[in-house]
C-alpha atoms as one frame of an Amber mdcrd trajectory, in Angstrom:
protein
 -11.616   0.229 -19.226  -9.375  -2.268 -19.771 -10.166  -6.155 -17.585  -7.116
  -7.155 -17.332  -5.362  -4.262 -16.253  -8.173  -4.079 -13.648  -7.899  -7.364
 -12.447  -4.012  -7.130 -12.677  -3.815  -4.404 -10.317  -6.765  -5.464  -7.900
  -4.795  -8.999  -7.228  -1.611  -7.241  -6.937  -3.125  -4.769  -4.372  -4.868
  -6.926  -2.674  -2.249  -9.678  -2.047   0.305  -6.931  -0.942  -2.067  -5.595
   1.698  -3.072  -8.865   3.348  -1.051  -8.711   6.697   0.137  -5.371   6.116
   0.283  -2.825   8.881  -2.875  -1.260   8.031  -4.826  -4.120   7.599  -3.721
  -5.221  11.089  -4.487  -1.403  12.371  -7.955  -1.708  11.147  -7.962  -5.065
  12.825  -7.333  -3.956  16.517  -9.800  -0.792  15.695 -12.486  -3.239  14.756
 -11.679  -5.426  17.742 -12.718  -2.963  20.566 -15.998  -2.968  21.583 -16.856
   0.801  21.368 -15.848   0.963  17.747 -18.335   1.087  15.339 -17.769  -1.642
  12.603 -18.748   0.122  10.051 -17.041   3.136  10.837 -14.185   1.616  10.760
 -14.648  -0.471   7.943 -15.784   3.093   5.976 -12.597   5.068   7.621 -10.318
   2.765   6.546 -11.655   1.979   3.103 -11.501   6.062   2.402  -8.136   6.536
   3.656  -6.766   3.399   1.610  -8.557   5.278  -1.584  -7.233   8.321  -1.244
  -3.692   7.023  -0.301  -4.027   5.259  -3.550  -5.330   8.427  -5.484  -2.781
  10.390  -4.514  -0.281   7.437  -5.593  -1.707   7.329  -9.173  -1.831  11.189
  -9.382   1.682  11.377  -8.285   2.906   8.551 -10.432   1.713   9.956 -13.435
   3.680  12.981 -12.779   6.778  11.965 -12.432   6.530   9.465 -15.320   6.817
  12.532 -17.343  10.428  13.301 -16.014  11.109   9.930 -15.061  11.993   6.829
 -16.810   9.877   3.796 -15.295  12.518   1.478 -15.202  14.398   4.368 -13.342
  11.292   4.573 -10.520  11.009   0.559 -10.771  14.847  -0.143  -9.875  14.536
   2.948  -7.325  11.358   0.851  -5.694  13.554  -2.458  -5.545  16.392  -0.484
  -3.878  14.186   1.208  -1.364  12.965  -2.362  -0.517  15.698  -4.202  -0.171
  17.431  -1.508   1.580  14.049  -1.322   4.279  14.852  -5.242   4.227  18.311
  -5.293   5.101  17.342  -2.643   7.751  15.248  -4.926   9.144  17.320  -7.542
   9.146  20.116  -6.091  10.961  18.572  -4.061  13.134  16.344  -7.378  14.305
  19.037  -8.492  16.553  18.991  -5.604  19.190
């Protein structure tokens, strides 16, 4: 296994879920008082893995039909699209 392909895509996972919505839904699960902690903390840990699994196993499908600068510039679009959504949508 390559390091640095392993630490690339831990740091990039990890900063892009700090704050994210699931990170804050585990947050208010943890924070009532007849939760158990560590079933959370086990729930939400699986469900991130196998959202991630199924990520990687779909990825590597459709990089055999399609280009990854094709599913890279499709990514940015979807982004700033959801962005501009937000955006104008915010003022309602």
């Amino acid at each position: 296994m390559n390091f640095n392909v392993l630490l690339t895509v831990f740091v990039s996972i990890f900063l892009a879920e700090l704050g994210d919505k699931t990170q804050i839904a585990t947050l208010c699960l943890a924070c009532d008082k007849d939760m158990n902690k560590v079933a959370v903390f086990v729930a939400s840990s699986s469900a991130l893995v196998l959202a991630c699994l199924l990520a990687v196993l779909i990825g590597s499908q459709i990089s055999h039909w399609v280009s990854p600068r094709i599913i890279k510039t499709a990514a940015g679009l979807g982004f700033l699209a959801i962005g501009a959504w937000i955006l104008f949508t915010a003022r309602s």
